[in-house]
N, CA, C and O atoms as a GROMACS GRO file, in nm:
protein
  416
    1UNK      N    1   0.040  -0.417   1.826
    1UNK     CA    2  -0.056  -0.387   1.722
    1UNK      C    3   0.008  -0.413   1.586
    1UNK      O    4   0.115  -0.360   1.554
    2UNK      N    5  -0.078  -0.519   1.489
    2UNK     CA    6  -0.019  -0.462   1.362
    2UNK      C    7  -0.057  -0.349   1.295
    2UNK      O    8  -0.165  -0.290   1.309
    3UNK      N    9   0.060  -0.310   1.200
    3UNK     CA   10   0.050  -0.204   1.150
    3UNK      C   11   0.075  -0.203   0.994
    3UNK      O   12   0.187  -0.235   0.955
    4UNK      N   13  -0.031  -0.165   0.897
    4UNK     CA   14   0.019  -0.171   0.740
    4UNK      C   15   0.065  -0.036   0.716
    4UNK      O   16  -0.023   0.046   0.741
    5UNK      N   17   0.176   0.015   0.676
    5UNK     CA   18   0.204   0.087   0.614
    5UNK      C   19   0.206   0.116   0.460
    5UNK      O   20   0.274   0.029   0.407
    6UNK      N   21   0.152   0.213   0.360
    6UNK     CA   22   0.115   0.216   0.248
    6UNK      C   23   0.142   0.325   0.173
    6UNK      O   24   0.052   0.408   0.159
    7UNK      N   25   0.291   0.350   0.097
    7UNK     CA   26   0.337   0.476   0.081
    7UNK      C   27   0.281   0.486  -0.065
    7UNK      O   28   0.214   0.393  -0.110
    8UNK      N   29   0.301   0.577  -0.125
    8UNK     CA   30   0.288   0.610  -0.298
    8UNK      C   31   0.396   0.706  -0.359
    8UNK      O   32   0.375   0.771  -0.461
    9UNK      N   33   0.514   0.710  -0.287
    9UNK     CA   34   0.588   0.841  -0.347
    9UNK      C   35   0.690   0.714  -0.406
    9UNK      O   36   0.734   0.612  -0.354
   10UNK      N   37   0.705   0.784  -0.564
   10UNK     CA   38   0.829   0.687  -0.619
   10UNK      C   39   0.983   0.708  -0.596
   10UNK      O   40   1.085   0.664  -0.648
   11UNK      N   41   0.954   0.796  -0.493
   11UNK     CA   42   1.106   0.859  -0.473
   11UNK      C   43   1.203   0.759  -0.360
   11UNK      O   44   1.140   0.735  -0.258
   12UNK      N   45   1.296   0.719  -0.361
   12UNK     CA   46   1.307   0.610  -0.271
   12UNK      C   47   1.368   0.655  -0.146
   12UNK      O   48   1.342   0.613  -0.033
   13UNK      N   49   1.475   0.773  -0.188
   13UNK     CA   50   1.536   0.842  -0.050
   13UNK      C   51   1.479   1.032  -0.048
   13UNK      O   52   1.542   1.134  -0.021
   14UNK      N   53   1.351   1.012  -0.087
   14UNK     CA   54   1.264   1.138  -0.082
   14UNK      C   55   1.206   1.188   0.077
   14UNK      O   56   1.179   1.100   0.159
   15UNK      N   57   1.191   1.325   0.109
   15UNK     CA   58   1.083   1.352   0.232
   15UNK      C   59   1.037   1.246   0.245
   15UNK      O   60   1.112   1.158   0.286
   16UNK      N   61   0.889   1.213   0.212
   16UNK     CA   62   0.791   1.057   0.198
   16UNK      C   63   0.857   1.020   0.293
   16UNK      O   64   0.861   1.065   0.407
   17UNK      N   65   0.943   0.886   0.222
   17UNK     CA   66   1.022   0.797   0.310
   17UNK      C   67   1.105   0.780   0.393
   17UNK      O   68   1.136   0.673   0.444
   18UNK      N   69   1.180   0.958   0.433
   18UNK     CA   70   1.272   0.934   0.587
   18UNK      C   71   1.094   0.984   0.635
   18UNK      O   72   1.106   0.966   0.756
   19UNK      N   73   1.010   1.012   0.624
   19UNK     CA   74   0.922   1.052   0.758
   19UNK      C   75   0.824   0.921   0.770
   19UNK      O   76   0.726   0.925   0.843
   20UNK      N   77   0.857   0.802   0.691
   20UNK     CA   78   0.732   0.697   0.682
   20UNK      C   79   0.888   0.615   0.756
   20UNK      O   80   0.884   0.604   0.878
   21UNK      N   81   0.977   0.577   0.707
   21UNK     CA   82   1.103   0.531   0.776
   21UNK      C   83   1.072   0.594   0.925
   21UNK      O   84   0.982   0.535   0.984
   22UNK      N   85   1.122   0.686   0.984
   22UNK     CA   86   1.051   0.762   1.120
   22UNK      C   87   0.953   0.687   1.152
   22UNK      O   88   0.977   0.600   1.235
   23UNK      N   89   0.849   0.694   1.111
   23UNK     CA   90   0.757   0.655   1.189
   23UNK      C   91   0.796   0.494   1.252
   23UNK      O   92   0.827   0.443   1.360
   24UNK      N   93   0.773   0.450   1.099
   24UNK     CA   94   0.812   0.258   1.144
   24UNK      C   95   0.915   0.234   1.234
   24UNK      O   96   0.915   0.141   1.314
   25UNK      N   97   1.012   0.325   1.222
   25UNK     CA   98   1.117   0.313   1.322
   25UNK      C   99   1.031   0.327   1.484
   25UNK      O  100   1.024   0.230   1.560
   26UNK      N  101   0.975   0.449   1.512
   26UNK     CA  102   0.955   0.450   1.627
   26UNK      C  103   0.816   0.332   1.638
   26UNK      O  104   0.801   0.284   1.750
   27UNK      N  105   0.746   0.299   1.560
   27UNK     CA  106   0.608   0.190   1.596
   27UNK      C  107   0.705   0.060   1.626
   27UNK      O  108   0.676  -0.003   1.728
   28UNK      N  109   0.799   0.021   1.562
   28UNK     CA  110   0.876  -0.109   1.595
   28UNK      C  111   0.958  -0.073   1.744
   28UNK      O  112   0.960  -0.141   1.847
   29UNK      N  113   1.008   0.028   1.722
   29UNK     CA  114   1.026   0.049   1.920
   29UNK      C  115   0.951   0.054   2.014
   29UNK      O  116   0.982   0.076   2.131
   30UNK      N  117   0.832   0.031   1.964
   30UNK     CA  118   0.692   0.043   2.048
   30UNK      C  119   0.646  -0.092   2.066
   30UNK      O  120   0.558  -0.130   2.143
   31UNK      N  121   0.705  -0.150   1.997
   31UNK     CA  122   0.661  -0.360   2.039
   31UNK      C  123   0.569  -0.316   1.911
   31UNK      O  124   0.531  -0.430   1.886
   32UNK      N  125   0.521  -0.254   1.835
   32UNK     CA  126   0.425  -0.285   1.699
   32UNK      C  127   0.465  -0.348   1.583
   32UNK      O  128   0.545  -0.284   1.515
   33UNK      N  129   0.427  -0.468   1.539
   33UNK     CA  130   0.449  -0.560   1.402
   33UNK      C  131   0.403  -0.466   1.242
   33UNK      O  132   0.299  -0.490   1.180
   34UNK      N  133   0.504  -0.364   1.201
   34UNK     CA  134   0.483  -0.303   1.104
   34UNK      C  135   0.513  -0.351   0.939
   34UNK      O  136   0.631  -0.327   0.914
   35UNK      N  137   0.458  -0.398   0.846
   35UNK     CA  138   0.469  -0.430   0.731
   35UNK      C  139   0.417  -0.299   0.619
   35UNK      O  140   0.310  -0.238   0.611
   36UNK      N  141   0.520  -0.291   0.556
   36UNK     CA  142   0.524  -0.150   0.431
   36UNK      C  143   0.550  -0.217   0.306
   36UNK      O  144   0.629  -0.300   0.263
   37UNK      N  145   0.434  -0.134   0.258
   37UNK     CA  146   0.449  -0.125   0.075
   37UNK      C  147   0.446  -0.018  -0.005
   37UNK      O  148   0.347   0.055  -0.011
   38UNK      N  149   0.571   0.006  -0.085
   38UNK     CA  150   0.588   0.080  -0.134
   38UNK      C  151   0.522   0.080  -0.301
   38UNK      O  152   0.590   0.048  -0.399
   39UNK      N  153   0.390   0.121  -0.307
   39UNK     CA  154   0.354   0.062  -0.399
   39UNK      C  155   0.340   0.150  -0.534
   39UNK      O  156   0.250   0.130  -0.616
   40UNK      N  157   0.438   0.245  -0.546
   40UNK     CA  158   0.482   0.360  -0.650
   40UNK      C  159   0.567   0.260  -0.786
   40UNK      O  160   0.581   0.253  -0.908
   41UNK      N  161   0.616   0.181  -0.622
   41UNK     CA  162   0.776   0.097  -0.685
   41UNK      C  163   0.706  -0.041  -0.715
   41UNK      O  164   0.788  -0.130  -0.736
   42UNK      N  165   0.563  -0.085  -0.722
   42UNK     CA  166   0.516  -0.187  -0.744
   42UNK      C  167   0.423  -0.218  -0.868
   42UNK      O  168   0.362  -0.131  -0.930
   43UNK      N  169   0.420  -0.346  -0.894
   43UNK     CA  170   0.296  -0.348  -1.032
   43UNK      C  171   0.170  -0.398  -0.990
   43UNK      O  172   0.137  -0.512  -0.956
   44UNK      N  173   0.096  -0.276  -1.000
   44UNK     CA  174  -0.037  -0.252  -0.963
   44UNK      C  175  -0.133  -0.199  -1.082
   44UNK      O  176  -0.110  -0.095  -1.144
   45UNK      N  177  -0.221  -0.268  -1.100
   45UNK     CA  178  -0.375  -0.188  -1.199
   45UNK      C  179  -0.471  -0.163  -1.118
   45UNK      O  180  -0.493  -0.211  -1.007
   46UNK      N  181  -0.531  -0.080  -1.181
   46UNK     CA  182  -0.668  -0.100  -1.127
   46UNK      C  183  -0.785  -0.151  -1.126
   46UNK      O  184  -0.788  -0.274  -1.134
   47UNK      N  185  -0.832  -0.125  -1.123
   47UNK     CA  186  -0.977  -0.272  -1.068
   47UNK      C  187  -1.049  -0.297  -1.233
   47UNK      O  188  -1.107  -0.206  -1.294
   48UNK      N  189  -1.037  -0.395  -1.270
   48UNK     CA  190  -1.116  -0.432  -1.398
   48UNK      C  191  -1.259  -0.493  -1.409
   48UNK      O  192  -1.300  -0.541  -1.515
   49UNK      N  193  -1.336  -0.488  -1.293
   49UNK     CA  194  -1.461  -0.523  -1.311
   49UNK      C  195  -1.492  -0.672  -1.346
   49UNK      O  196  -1.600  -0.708  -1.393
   50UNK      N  197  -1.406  -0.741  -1.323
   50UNK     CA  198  -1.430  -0.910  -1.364
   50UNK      C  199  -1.487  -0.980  -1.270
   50UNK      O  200  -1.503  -1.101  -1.282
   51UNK      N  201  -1.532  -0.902  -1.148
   51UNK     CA  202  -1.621  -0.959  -1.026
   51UNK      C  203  -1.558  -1.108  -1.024
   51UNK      O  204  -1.638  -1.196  -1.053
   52UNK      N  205  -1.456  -1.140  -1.002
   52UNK     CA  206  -1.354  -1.231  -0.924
   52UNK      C  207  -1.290  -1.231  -0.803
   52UNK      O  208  -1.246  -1.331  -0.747
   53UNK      N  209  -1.284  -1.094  -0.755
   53UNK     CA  210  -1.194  -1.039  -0.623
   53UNK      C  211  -1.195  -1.160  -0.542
   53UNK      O  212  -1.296  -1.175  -0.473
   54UNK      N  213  -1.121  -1.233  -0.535
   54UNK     CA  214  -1.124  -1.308  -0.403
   54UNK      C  215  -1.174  -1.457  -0.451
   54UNK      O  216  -1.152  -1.539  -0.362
   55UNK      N  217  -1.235  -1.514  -0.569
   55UNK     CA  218  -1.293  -1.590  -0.564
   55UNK      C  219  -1.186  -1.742  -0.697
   55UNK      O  220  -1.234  -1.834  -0.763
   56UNK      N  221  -1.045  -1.698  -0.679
   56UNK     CA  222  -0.988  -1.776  -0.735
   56UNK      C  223  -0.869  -1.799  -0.647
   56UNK      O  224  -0.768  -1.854  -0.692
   57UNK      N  225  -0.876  -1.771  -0.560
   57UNK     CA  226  -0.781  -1.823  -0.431
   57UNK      C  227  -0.676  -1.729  -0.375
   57UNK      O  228  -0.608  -1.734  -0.272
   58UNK      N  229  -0.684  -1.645  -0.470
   58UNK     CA  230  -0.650  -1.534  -0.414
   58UNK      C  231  -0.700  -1.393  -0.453
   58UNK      O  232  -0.780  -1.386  -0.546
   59UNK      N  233  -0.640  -1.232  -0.363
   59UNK     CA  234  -0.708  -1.149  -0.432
   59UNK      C  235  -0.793  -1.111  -0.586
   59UNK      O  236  -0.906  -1.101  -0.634
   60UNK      N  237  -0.698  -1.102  -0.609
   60UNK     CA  238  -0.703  -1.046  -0.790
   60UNK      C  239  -0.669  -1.130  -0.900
   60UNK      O  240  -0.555  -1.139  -0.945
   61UNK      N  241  -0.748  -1.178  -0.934
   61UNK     CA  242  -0.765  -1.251  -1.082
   61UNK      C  243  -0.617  -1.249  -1.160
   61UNK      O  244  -0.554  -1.350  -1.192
   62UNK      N  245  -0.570  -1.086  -1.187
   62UNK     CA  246  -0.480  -1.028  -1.284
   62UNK      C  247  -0.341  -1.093  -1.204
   62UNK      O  248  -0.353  -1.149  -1.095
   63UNK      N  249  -0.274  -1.086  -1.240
   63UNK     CA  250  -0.116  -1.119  -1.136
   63UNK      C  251  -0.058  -1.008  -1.137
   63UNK      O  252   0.013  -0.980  -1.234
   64UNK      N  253  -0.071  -0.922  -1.037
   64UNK     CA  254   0.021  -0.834  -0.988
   64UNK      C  255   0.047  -0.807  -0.848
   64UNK      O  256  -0.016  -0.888  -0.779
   65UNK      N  257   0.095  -0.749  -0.800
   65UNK     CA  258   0.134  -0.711  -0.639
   65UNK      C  259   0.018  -0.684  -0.564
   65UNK      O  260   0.004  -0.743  -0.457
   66UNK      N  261  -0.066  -0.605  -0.602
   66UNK     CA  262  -0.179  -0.640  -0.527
   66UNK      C  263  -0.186  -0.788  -0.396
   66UNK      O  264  -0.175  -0.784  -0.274
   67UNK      N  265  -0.203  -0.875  -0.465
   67UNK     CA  266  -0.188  -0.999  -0.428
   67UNK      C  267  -0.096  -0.989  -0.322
   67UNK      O  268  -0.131  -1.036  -0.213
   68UNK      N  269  -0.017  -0.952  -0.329
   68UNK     CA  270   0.103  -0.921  -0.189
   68UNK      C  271   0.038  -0.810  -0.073
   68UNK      O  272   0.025  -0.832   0.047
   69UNK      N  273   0.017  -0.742  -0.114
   69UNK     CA  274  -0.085  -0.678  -0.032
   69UNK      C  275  -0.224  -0.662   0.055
   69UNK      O  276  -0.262  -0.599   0.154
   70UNK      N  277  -0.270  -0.742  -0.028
   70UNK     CA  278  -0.461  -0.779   0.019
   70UNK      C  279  -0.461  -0.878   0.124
   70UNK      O  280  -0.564  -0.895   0.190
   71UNK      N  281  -0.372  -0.934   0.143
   71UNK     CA  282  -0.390  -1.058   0.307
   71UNK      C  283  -0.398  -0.964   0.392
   71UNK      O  284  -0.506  -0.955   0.449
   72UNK      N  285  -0.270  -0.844   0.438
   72UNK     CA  286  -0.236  -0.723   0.485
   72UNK      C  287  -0.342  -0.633   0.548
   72UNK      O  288  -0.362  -0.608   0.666
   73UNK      N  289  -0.415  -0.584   0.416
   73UNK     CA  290  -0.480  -0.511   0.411
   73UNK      C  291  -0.636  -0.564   0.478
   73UNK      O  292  -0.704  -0.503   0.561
   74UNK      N  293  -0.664  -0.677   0.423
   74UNK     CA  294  -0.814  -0.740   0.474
   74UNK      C  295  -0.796  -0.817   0.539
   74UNK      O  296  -0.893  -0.887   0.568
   75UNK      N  297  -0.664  -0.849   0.598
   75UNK     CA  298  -0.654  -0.952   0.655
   75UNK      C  299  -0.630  -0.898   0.841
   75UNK      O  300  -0.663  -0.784   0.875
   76UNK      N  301  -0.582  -0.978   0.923
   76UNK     CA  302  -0.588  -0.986   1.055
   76UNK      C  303  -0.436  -0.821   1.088
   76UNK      O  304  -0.338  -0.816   1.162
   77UNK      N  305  -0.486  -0.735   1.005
   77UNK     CA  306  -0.455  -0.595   1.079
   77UNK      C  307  -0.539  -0.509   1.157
   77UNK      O  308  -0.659  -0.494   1.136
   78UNK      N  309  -0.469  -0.452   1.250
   78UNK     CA  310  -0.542  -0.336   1.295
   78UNK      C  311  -0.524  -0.209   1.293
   78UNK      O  312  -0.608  -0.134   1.343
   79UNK      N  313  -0.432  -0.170   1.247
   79UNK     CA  314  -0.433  -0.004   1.155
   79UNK      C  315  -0.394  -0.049   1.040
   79UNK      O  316  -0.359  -0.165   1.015
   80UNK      N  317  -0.401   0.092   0.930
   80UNK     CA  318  -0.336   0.096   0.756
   80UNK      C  319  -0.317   0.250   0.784
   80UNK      O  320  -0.384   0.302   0.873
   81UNK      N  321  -0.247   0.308   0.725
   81UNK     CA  322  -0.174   0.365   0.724
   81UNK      C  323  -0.120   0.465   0.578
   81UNK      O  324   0.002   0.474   0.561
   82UNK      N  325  -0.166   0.501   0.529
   82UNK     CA  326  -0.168   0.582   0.367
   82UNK      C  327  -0.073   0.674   0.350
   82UNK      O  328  -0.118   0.785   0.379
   83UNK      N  329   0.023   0.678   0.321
   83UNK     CA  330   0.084   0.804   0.285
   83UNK      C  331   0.143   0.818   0.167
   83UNK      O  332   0.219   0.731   0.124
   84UNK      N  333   0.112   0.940   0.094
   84UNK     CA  334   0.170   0.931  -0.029
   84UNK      C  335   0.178   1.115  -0.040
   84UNK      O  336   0.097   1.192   0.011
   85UNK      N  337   0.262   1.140  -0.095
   85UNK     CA  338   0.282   1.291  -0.162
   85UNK      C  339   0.263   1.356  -0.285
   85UNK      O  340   0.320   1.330  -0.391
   86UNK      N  341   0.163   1.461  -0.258
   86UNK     CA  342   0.118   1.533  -0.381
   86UNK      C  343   0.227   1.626  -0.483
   86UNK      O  344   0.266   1.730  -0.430
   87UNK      N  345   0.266   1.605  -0.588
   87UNK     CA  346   0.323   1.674  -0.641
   87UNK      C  347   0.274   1.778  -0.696
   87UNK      O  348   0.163   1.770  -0.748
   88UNK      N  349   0.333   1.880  -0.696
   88UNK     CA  350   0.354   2.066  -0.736
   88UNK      C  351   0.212   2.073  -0.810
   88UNK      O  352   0.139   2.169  -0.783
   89UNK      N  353   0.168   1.972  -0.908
   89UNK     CA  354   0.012   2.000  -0.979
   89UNK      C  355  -0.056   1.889  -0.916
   89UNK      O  356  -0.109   1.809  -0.993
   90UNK      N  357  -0.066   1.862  -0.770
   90UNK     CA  358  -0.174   1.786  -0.749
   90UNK      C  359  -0.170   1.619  -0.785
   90UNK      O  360  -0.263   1.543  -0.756
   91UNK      N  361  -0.097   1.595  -0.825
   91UNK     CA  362  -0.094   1.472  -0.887
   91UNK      C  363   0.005   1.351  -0.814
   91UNK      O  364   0.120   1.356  -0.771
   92UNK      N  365  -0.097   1.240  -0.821
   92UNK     CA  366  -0.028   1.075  -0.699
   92UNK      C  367   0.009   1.010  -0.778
   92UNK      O  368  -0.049   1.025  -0.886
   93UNK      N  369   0.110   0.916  -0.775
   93UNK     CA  370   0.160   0.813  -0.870
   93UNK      C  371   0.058   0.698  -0.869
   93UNK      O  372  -0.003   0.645  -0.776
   94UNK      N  373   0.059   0.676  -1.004
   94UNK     CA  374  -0.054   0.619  -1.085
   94UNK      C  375  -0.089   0.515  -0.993
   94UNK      O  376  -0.208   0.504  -0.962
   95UNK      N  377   0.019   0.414  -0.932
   95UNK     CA  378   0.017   0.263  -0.869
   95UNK      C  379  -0.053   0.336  -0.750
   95UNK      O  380  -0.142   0.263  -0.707
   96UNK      N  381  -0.046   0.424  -0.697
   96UNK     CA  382  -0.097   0.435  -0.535
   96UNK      C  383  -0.280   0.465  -0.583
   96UNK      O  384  -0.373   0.396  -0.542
   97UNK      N  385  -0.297   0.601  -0.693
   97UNK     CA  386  -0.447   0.608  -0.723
   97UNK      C  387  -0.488   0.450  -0.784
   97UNK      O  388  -0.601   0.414  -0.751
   98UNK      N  389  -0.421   0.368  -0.855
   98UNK     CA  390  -0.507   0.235  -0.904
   98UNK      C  391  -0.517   0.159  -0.772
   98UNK      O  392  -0.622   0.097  -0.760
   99UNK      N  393  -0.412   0.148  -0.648
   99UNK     CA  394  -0.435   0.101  -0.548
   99UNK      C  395  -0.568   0.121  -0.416
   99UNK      O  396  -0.601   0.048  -0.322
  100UNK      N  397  -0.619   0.262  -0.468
  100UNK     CA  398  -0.700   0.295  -0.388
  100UNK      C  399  -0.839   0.252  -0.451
  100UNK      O  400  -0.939   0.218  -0.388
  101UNK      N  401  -0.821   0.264  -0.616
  101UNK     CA  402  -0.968   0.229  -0.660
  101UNK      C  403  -1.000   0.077  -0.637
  101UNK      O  404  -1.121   0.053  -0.627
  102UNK      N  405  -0.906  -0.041  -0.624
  102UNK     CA  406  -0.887  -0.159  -0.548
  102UNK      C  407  -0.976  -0.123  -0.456
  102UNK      O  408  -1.098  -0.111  -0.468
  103UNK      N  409  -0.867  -0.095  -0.308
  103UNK     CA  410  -0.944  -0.131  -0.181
  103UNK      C  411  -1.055  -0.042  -0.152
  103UNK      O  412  -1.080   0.069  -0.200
  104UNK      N  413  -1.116  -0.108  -0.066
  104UNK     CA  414  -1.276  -0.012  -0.128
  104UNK      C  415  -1.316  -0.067   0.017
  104UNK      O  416  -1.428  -0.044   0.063
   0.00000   0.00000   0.00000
């Protein structure tokens, strides 16, 4: 099975990532093709309304990581995979909430 993995914590050796590390570890011992983005640590906006998505050869009009992501995501996977951690007031790193108002 492929598998997208899709973290949001900017922490690099935080909880988050030994338990998203864990996992991928055991899905790749499982014969599963797992690809992760850490997209806290990536340059991501959010969706600007230019009704282009897709229609200049690739995702997103804007040039950012996105673009690295959206084959992944809409493309020939069969799970995704979200994890990201809420901090003490509730609050996701900015790149993971602009990433979600994206995929839709």
């Amino acid at each position: 099975m492929k598998i997208t993995v899709i973290t949001g914590t900017p922490r690099r050796h935080g909880n988050s990532f030994v338990l998203t590390d864990a996992f991928i570890k055991k899905a790749e011992k499982l014969d599963h093709t797992v690809q992760r983005f850490d997209v806290a640590l990536m340059k991501i906006g959010g969706y600007h309304t230019c009704n282009s998505c897709f229609k200049t050869g690739k995702a997103c009009s804007f040039d950012n990581d996105f673009n690295l992501i959206a084959p992944n995501h809409y493309g020939s996977r069969y799970c995704c995979i979200y994890h990201a951690e809420s901090y003490g007031n509730g609050w996701l790193s900015y790149q993971y909430l602009a990433l979600k108002t994206v995929i839709r």
